[in-house]
N, C-alpha and C positions, 0 to 999 in steps of 0.2 A: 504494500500500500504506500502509496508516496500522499504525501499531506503538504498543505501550502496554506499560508496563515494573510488573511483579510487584512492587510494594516489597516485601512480605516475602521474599522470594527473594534481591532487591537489596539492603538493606539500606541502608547510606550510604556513599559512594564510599572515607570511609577506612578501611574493612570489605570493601573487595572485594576477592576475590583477586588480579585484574588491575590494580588500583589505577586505575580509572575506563576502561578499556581503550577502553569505548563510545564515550567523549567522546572521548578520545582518535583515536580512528582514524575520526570521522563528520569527511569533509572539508567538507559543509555545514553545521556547525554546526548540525545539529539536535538533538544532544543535550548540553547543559550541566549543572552545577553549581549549583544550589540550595540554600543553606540544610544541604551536605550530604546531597540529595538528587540522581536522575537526574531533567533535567526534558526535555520533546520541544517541541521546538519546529514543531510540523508542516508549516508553510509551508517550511521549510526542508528539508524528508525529501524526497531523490531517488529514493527505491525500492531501493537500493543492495542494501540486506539486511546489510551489515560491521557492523553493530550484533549483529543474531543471532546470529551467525555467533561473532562476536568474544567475547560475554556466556560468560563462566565460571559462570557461576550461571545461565546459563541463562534469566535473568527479562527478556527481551527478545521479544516476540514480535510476530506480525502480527495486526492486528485481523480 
């Protein structure tokens, strides 16, 4: 599954409801902190889906 994150929806991690929830709870480190942005790192995405799932804003999706 590849996933791609909605910036507007997202915004920047210190503007999230969850306060980066995403990063937070991806135990492969596929998704980090940028510049204040969500970045994917793909080679590291297990398929898991806790990124979707976990997105309060909802701007986590599958490709």
């Amino acid at each position: 599954m590849a996933i791609q994150i909605d910036a507007l929806k997202c915004g920047h991690v210190e503007n999230c409801m969850g306060g980066g929830l995403c990063i937070k709870i991806c135990e492969q480190g596929a998704l980090v902190e940028e510049n204040g942005d969500v970045k994917i790192i793909s080679e590291n995405c297990d398929d898991c889906g806790l990124c979707i799932t976990s997105c309060l804003n909802q701007a986590i999706s599958k490709i």
